[in-house]
N, C-alpha and C positions, 0 to 999 in steps of 0.2 A: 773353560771346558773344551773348545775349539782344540786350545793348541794342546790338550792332554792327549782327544782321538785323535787330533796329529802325532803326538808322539808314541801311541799304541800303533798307529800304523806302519810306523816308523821301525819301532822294534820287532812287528814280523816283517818287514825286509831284511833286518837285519838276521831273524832267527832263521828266514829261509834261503841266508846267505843268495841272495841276489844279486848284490849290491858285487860283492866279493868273485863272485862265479864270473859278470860282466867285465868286471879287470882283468880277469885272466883270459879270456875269451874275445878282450878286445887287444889283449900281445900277442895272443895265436894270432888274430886277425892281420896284425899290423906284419908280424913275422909272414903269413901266407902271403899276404899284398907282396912284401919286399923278393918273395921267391918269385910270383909269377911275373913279377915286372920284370927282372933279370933274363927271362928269356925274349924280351922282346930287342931288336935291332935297333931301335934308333929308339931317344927318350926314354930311358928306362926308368928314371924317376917320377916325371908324370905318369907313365904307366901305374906304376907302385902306389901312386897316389888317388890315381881316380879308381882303381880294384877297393883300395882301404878306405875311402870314402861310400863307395856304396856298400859295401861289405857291413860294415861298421853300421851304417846309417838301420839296414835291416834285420842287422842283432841287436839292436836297441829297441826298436820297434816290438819284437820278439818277443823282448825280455819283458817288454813293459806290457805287453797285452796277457801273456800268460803269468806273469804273477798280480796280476791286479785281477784278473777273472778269477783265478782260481783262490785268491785272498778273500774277494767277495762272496763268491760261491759255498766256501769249507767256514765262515761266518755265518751264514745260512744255516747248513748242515747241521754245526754244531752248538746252534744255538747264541754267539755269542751276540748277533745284531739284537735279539731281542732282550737280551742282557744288559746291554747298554742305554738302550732305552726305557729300559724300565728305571734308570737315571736319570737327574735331574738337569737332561738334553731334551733339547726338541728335535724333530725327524730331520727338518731342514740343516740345523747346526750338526749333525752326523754327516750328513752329504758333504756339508760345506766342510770341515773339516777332511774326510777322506780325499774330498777334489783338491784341498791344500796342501796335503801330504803326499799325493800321487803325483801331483802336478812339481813340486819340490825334487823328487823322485827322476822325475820328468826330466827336469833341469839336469842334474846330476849326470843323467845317460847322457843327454847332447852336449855337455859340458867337457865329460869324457872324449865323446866319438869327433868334436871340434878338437879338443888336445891333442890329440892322437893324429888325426889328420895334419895339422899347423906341423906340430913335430916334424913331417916327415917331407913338408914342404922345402923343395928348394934355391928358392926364392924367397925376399921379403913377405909381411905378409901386408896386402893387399887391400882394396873395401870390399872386391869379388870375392875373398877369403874370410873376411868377417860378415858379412852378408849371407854367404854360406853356412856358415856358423849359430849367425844368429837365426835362420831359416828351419834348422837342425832342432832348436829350441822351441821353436814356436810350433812346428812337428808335432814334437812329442810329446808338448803339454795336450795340445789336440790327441793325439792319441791315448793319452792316461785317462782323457775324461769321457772321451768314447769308450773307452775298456771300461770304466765306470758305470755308463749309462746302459751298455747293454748286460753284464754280468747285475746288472740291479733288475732286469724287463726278464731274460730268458732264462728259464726254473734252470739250465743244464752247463756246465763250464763248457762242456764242448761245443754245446749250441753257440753260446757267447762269446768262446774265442773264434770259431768259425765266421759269425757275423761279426766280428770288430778286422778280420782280416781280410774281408769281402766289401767292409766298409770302404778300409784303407785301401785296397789294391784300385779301388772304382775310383778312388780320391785320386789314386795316382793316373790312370789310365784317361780321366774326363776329358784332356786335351788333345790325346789321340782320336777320341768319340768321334767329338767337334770338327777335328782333322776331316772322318770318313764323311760325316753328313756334310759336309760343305762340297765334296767330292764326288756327290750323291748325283744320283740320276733328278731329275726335274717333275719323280712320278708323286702320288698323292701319297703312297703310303712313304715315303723317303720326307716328305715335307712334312708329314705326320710325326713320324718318330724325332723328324728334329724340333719340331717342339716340344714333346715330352723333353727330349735332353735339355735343351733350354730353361723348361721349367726345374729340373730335376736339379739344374747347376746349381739354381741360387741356394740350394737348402744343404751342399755339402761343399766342406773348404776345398778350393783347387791345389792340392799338394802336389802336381803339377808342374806347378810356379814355384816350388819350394825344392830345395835342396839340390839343385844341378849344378852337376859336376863340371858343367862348361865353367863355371864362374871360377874355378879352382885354378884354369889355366888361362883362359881368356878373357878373365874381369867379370862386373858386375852387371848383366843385359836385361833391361825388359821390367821389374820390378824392386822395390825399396823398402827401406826399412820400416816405415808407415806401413804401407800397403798388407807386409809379414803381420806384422803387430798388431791391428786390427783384427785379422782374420784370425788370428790363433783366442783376442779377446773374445768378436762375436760369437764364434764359434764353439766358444770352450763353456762362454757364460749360456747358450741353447741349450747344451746338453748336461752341462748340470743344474735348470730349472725343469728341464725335462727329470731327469734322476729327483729330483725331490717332488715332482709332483708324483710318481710313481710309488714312493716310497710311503708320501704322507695318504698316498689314496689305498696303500695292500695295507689287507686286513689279516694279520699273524693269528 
């Protein structure tokens, strides 16, 4: 039953041509990378490379928050979540399934935006290049199952995409936070706030440490392929026991 709502989930990606739309959208990208690096003076292929790397990294992001919100959301809407369970699924194997097929999804995107990037590298490719790679990956499953968690909590697609992009951007931003508060004044409410951040850290993945484009020209610095892989498990398995407590506790 699992891998059936996997494969229902699977064929509205495909119906909502996602899948299709990101290929094309990631040759625009590769194509714009390749123009704005040409204007630059010296290095114009690392140029080209680190544009296409970030470029890429945050249309996949993109692609995977708003079609997993608004997938979850128009199953709401139109009834079909409740359809499904009125089959012989339990609430939990629904979750678990759509975290399997999103997360799959997942792959695919960073499977892509690592291809595309590699391509265009020129140079051998590197551990700071698989590293990145596989950083891209563990990303985005983190992101499919946040997109998950909260298009299952917030009645509204726009409420849901807004908080899964305020999740992420905070995810990205925590090491700069840490930057200011360490740079802080010595007063009480500076010491204040950097405990809340302290505390705040442990409970959201540092995407931070994930997907820098130093590693693309300069190697691998500062974290490992343990370290990614972990964080993308703990992280991913929170938020979707969080999504199935929610799910088994609303009452339709």
């Amino acid at each position: 039953m699992i891998v059936t709502l996997s494969q229902y989930a699977f064929m509205a990606a495909l119906r909502d041509k996602i899948i299709l739309s990101f290929l094309v959208l990631a040759a625009l990208g590769i194509s714009l990378s390749i123009f704005l690096g040409s204007a630059a003076v010296i290095e114009r292929e690392q140029f080209s490379v680190v544009y296409a790397a970030g470029g890429l990294r945050i249309l996949g992001v993109l692609g995977l928050i708003l079609f997993i919100v608004f997938y979850i959301r128009r199953s709401f809407e139109d009834k079909d979540i409740e359809f499904l369970l009125s089959r012989p699924v339990s609430r939990p194997a629904f979750i678990l399934a759509h975290s399997l097929a999103f997360s799959l999804i997942a792959l695919f995107f960073g499977m892509v935006v690592a291809a595309c990037v590699f391509f265009m590298l020129p140079q051998d490719i590197t551990t700071g290049h698989l590293l990145w790679g596989f950083s891209i990956l563990c990303e985005y499953v983190i992101v499919a199952n946040a997109a998950l968690f909260f298009s299952m909590v917030l009645p509204s697609a726009t409420m849901a995409s807004l908080a899964v992009f305020g999740f992420y951007i905070f995810c990205r931003i925590i090491g700069q936070i840490f930057g200011i508060v360490d740079t802080g004044t010595e007063s009480e409410s500076v010491a204040f706030m950097a405990q809340i951040v302290e505390v705040i850290s442990i409970f959201v993945p540092r995407l931070d440490l994930m997907g820098q484009t130093s590693w693309l020209i300069y190697g691998a610095q500062g974290v490992g392929f343990t370290f990614l892989f972990f964080q993308a498990l703990v992280f991913s398995a929170v938020l979707l026991v969080a999504s199935m407590i929610d799910l088994v506790r609303r009452q339709f």
